[in-house]
C-alpha positions in Angstrom: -22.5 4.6 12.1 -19.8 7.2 12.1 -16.5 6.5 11.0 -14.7 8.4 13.5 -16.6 8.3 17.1 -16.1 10.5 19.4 -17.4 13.6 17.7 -20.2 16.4 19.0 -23.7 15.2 17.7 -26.3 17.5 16.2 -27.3 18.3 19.8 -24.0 18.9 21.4 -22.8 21.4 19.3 -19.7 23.4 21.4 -19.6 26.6 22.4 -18.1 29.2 20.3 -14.9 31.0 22.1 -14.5 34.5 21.6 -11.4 36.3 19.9 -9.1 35.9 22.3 -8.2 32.7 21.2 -7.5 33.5 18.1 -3.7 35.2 17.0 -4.2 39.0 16.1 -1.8 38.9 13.8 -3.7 36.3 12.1 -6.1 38.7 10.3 -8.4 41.9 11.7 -10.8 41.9 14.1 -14.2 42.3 11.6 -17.1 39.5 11.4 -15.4 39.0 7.9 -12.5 38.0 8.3 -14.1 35.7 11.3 -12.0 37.1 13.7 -14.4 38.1 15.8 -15.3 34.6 17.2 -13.6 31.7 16.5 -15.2 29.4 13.8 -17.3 26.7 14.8 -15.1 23.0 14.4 -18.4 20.5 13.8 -20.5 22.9 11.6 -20.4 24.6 8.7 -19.7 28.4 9.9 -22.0 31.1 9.3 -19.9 33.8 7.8 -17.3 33.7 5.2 -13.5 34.4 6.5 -10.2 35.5 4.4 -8.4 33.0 2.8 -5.4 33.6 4.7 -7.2 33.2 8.2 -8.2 29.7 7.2 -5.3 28.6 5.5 -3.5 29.7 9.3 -5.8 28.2 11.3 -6.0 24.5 9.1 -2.0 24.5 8.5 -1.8 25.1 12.9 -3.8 22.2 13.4 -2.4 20.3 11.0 1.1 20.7 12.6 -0.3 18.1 15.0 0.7 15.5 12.8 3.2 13.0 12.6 6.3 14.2 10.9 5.8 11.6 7.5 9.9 11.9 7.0 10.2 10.0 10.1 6.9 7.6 9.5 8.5 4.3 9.1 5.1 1.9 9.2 3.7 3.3 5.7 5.1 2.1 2.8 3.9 4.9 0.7 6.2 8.1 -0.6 6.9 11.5 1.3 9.2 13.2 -0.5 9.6 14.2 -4.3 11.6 16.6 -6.3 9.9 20.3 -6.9 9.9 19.3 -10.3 7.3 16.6 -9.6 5.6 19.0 -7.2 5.4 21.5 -10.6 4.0 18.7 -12.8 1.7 17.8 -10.1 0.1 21.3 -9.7 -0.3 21.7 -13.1 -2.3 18.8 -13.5 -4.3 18.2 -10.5 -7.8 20.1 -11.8 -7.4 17.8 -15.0 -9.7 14.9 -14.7 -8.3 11.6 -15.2 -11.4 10.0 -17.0 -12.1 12.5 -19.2 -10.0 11.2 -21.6 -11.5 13.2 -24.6 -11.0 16.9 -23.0 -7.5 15.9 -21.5 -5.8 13.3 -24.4 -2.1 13.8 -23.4 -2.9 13.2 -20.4 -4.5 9.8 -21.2 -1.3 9.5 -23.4 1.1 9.5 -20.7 -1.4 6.7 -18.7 -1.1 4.7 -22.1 2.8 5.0 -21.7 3.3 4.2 -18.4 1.4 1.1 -18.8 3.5 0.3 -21.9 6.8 1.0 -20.0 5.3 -1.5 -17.0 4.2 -3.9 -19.5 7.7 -4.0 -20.9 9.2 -3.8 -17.3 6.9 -6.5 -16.1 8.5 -8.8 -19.3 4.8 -9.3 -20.9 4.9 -11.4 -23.9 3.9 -8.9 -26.2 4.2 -5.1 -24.4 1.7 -3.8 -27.1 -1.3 -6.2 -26.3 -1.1 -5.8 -22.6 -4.1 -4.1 -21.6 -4.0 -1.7 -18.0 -4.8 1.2 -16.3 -4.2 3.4 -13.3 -5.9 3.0 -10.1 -6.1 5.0 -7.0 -3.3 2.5 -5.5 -2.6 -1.3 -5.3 -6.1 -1.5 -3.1 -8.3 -0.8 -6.6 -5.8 -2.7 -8.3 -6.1 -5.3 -6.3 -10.3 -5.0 -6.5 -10.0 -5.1 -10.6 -7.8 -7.7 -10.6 -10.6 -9.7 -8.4 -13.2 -9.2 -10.6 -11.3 -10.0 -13.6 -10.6 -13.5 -12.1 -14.4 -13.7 -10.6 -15.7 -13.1 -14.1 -13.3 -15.3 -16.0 -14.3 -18.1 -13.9 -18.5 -17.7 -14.4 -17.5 -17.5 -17.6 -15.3 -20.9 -17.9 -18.3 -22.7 -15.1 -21.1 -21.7 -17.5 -23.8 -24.4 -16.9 -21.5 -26.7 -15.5 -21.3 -26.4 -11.7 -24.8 -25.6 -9.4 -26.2 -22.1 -9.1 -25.3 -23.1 -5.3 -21.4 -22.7 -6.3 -19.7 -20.3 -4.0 -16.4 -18.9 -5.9 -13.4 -19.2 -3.5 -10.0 -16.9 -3.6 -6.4 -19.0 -2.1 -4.3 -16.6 -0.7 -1.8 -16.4 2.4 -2.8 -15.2 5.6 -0.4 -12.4 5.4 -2.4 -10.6 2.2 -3.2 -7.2 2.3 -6.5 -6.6 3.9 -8.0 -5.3 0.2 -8.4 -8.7 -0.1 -10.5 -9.9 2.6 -12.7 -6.8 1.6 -12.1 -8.3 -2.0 -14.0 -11.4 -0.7 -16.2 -10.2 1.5 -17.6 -7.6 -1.2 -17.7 -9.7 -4.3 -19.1 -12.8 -2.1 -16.3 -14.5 -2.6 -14.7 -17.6 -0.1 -11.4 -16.3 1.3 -9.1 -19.6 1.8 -6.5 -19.1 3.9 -3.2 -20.6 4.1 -1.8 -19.8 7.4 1.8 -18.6 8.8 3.9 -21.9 10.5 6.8 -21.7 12.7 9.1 -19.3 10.8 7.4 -19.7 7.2 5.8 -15.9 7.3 4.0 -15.8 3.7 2.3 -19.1 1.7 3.5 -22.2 0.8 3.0 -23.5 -2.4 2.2 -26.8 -1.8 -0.7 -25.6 0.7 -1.9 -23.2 -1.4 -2.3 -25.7 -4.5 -4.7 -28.2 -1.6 -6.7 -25.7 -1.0 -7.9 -25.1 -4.9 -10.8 -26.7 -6.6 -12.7 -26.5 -9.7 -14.6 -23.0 -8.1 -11.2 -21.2 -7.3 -10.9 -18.3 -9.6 -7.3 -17.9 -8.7 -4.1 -17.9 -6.4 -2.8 -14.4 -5.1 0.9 -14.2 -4.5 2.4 -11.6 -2.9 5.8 -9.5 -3.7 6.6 -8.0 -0.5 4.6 -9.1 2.5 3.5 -5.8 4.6 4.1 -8.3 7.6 8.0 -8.7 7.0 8.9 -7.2 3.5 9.8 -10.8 2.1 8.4 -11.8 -1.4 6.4 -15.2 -1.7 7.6 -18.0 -4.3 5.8 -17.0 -7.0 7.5 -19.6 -9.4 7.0 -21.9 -7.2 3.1 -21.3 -6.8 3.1 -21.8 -10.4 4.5 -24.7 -10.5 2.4 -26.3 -7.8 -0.7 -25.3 -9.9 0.9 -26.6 -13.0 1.0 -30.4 -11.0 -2.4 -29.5 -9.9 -3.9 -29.3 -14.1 -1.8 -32.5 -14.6 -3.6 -34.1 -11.9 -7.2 -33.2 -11.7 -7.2 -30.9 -14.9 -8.2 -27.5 -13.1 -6.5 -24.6 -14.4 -5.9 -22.3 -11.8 -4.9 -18.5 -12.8 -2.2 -16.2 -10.5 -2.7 -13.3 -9.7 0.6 -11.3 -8.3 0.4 -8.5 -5.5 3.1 -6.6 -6.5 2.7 -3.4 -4.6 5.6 -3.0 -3.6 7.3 -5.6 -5.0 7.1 -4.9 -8.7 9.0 -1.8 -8.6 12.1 -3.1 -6.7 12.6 -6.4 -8.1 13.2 -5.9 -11.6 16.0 -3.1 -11.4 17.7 -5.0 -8.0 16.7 -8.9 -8.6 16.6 -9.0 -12.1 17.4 -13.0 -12.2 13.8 -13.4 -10.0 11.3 -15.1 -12.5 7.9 -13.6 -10.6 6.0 -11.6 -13.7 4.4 -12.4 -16.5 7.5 -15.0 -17.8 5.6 -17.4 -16.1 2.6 -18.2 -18.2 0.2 -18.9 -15.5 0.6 -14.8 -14.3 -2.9 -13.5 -15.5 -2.6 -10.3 -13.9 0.1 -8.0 -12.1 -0.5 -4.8 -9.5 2.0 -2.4 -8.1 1.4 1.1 -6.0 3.2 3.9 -8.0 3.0 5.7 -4.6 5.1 3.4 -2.9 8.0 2.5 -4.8 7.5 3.7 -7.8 8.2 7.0 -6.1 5.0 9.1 -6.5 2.8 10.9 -3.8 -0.5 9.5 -3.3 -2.5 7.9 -4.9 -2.0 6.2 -8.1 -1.9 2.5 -8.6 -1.2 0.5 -12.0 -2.9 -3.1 -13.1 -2.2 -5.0 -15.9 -3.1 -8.3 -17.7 -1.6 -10.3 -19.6 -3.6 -9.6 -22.4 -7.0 -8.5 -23.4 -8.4 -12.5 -23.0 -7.2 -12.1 -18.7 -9.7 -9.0 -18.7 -13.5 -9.5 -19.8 -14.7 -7.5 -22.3 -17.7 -7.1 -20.5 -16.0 -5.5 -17.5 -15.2 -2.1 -19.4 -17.3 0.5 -19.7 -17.7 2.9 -22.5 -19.3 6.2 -21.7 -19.7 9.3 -24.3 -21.5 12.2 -21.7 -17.8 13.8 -21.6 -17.0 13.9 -25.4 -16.1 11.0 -27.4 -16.5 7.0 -26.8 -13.9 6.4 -23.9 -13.5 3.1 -22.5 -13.6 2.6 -18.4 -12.4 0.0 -16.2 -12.3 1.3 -12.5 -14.4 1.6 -9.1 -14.0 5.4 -9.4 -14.8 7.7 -11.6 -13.5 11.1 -11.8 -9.9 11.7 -9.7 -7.2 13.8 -10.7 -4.3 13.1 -13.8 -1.5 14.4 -11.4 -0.5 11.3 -10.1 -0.2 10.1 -13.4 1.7 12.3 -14.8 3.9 12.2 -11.9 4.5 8.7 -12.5 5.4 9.3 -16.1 8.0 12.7 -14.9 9.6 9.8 -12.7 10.1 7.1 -15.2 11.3 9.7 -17.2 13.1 11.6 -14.8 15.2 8.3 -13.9 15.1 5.6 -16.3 16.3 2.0 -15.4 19.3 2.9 -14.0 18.2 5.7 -12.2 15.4 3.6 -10.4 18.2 0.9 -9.8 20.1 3.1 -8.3 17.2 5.0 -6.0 16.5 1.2 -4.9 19.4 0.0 -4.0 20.5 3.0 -1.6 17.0 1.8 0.1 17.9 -1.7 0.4 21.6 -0.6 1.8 20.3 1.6 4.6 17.5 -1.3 5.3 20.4 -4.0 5.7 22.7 -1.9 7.3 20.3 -0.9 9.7 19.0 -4.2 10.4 22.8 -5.1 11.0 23.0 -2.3 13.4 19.3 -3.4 15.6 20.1 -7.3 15.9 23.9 -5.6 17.3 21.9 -4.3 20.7 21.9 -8.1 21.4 18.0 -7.4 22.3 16.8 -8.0 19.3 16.0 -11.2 17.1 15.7 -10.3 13.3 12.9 -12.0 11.4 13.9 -10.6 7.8 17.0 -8.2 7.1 16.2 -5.9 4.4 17.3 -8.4 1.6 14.1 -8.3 -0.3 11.8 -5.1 -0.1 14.1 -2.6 1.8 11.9 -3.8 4.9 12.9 -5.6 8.0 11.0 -6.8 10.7 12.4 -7.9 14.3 11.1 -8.6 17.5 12.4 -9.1 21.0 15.0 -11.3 21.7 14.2 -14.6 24.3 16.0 -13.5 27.1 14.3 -10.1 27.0 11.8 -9.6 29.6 11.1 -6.6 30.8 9.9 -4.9 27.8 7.9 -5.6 24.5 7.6 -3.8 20.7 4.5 -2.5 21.9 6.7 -0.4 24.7 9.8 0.0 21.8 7.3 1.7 19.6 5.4 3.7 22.0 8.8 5.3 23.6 10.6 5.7 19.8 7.4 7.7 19.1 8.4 9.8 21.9 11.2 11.0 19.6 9.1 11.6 16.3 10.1 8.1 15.4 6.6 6.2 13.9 7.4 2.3 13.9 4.9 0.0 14.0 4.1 -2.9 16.5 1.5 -5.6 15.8 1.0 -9.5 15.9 1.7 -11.5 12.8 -1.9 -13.0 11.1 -3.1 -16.7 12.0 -1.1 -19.1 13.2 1.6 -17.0 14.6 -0.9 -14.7 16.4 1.8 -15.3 19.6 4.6 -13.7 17.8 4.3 -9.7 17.9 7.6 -8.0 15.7 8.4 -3.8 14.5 8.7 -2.7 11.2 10.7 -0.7 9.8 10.4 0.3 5.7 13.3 2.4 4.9 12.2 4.7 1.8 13.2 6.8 -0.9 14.6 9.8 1.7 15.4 7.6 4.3 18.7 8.5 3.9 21.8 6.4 5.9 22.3 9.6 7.9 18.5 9.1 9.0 19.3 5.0 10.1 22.1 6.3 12.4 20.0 8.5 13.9 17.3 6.2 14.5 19.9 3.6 15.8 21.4 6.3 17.9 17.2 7.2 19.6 17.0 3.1 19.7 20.1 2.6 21.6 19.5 5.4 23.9 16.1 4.6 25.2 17.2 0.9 25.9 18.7 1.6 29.3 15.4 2.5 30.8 13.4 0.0 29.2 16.0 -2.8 30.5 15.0 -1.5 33.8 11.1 -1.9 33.9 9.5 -4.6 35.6 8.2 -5.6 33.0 6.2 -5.1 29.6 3.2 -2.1 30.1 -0.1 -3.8 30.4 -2.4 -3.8 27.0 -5.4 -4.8 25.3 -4.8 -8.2 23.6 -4.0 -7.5 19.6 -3.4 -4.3 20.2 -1.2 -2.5 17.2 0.7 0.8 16.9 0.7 2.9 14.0 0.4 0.1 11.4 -0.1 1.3 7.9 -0.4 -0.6 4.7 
């Protein structure tokens, strides 16, 4: 089944148009250069063309796309320095995994996770155990299959062949994890949103374990509304639990976002590994830990969180390297991007890079609920996220017309329904950035302000498919 419908099959192949649909000036008129017809789009052309004619032709159609400055659904980074665009070039034909032809390349993974460890306050830095991922969505798969295998391990003969392993989470989890589940054959348990409680209670969440849960997922920095979940409190909950019924209970903390904001802006939050039921920690380098895609980071508390038996060692490539990924081979730029940036900007620097995020988020929350249309669900005090929807006495419009009319002015901000039970309640977006400067927010405000007049005057909200959502990116 094809990914993306809508394409010619094998039998519908289009016809080729001739030259004059094709810029001169892009390149001579010789079979080539492939200037002579344009190139097929759904097969591999015949003929080879010069480099510059197809470098024109993909950058034109390219142009197409969404300005990423101006995307405020995705969470992930869309600007760095040239510097980082240097190191990046430099490094992207070196193979991460090939650890034997490329050791300072390893080196700088081995530092990062050191310099996370330490950020993350591990107990000991030095026997944290980690690696980088291709974002927080293999992070988050490792860190699964880690708590899956630590539980087999702990049930041993005890409990039936028949024993399904089951996963607490909140309804508002990233959907890695429902693959998580549905790929390892594990039971997702749900605890779902009520009234204005957007992410998971810990009391709820502790109900729903057993002696088959291999672990709690807590989230820092919902996607939903940019707020963290209690983490502590989670903890605590399970701590009652063992006192009670004697099942131990491991926590495993979502920190994609999360875990690169909080400890330079929230430093007093107790989330990480200080709380000794923490097994395992994930963030997204390529969101705010200020890196192009895609690199993500997990750690463990120490080697006993991560099965032995879960990490490969190979020696085809030179040397006995050890493995623990769903990938394979992908490229050492991102890595040594992230190391260039922890370098580049130290604690203070990345306080200081956070905080201008989380003023522009506030301040531009302040200036939305203003409009008097608009009822603010979180303000930017957390992750530099806010999420609002319409106010009650609004009527004749909806965020699903707010976002389709912003993106009218290059604006991307995404509209969607809130996960089970607040299906009913449909809120924006809006994740303000590294580069999303406080000039930016005024403009935005300014586009926002302008088009409310006309959407005042409809006769009410357009007419859409039920769960519809606009641009809404992880």
């Amino acid at each position: 089944m094809p990914l993306h419908p809508g394409r010619p099959g094998p039998d519908e192949r289009p016809a080729r148009r001739d030259a004059s649909a094709v810029n001169p000036f892009y390149g001579p008129a010789d079979p080539v250069a492939g200037m002579r017809v344009e190139p097929s789009r759904h097969r591999l052309p015949d003929d080879p063309m010069s480099p510059r004619v197809a470098a024109r032709l993909v950058h034109d159609e390219l142009m197409l796309d969404g300005n990423a400055r101006l995307n405020l659904a995705t969470f992930v980074t869309t600007w760095m320095e040239p510097e980082a665009d240097w190191i990046m070039a430099a490094c992207r034909d070196k193979n991460i995994v090939d650890k034997d032809e490329y050791p300072r390349t390893a080196e700088l993974e081995r530092r990062c996770v050191a310099m996370l460890a330490d950020l993350w306050n591990a107990p000991d830095p030095a026997a944290a155990v980690g690696c980088s991922t291709t974002g927080s969505s293999e992070a988050c798969m490792l860190a699964g299959m880690a708590l899956k295998r630590r539980w087999a391990r702990r049930a041993g003969d005890r409990y039936p062949a028949s024993a399904r392993p089951n996963l607490v989470m909140g309804a508002n989890v990233q959907v890695c994890w429902e693959k998580f589940c549905n790929f390892w054959e594990v039971e997702p348990r749900q605890v779902p949103l009520e009234g204005e409680r957007f992410h998971i209670d810990p009391q709820a969440a502790a109900d729903l374990c057993d002696e088959n849960t291999i672990g709690v997922v807590t989230v820092l920095g919902s996607t939903f509304d940019g707020s963290y979940e209690p983490v502590a409190e989670v903890c605590r909950a399970l701590d009652a639990l063992l006192e009670r019924t004697g099942t131990d209970v491991p926590v495993h903390v979502d920190a994609a976002s999360g875990g690169m904001v909080a400890p330079f802006l929230d430093a007093d939050l107790v989330w990480d590994f200080r709380l000794p039921r923490v097994a395992s920690v994930n963030t997204s380098g390529h969101k705010y830990g200020l890196v192009y895609p895609g690199v993500g980071w997990a750690l463990w508390r120490s080697a006993d969180a991560l099965p032995e038996e879960l990490v490969f060692r190979v020696n085809y490539l030179g040397g006995d390297m050890p493995t623990f990924a769903l990938n394979f081979s992908r490229p050492g730029a991102q890595v040594a991007a992230q190391y260039y940036t922890f370098l580049r900007l130290g604690r203070s620097g990345f306080r200081a890079v956070q905080q201008s995020a989380r003023d522009v988020a506030r301040t531009l929350a302040e200036r939305v609920e203003a409009t008097g249309d608009f009822r603010m669900l979180t303000r930017g005090e957390q992750l530099p996220v806010f999420a609002f929807t319409t106010a009650p006495h609004i009527t004749a419009y909806d965020v699903f017309d707010v976002s389709r009319r912003m993106r009218e002015r290059g604006w991307l901000v995404p509209a969607y329904t809130l996960p089970p039970h607040r299906e009913d309640l449909a809120v924006l977006r809006v994740v303000c950035r590294n580069g999303f400067t406080a000039d930016l927010g005024e403009l935005f405000e300014e586009d926002l302000r302008a088009l409310l007049p006309e959407l005042r005057a409809q006769q009410g909200p357009l007419q859409r498919p039920v769960s519809v959502a606009t641009a809404f990116h992880h």
